[in-house]
N, C-alpha and C positions, 0 to 999 in steps of 0.2 A: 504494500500500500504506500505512495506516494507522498508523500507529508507536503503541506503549505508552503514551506520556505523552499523545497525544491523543486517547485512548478516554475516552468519557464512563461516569459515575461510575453504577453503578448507584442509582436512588432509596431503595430499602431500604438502602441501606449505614450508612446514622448511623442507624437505628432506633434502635434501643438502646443509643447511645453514653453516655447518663445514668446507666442501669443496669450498663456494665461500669465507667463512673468511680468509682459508688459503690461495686461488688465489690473492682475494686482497691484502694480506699482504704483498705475493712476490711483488706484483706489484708494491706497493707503496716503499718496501725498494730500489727495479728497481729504480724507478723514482728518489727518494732521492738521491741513488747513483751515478747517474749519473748528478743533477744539482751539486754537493760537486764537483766531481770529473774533472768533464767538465768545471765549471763555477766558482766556489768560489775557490779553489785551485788555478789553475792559477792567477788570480787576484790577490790573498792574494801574493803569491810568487813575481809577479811582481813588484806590490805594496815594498814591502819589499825592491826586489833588486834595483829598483830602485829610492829608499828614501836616501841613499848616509850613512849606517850607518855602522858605526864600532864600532870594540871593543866588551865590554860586550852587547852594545844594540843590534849592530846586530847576536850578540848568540844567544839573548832572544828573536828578534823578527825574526830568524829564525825558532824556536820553534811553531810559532803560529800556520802554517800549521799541525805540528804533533796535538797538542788539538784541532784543528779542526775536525780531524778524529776521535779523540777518544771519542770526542763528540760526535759523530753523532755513533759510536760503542753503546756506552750507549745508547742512547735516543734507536736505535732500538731492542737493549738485551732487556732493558728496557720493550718496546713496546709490544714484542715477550712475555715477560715474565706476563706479567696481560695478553695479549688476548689467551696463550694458557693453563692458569692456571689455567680457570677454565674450 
């Protein structure tokens, strides 16, 4: 009797593995973009406006929201850049 792990793989199986790497990818940067956008954005800004600060600190911790984004720019360039490099 033939056991599970040594059934051969059917040859259609990875047809289309390219094509769901790249749906998922959209999907996930989807997803990311929108908890940043929708959920930690707001917060951080509010957060901020309503911490009672001035001067240079609230220059700088006006700032936070901008590396927020351009963080999450990287990680997904990033991201993009190993899954479709090879």
């Amino acid at each position: 009797m033939e056991s599970l792990l040594q059934k051969e793989v059917p040859k259609h199986f990875g047809e289309n593995e390219g094509q769901m790497g790249l749906v998922g990818t959209v999907i996930g940067v989807m997803v990311v973009a929108i908890i940043v956008f929708a959920a930690v954005i707001p917060t951080v800004v509010n957060s901020i406006s309503s911490a009672g600060l001035t001067g240079t600190n609230k220059t700088l911790a006006d700032l936070v929201p901008l590396f927020i984004i351009l963080g999450i720019l990287v990680i997904i360039i990033g991201a993009m850049v190993v899954r479709f490099a090879t």
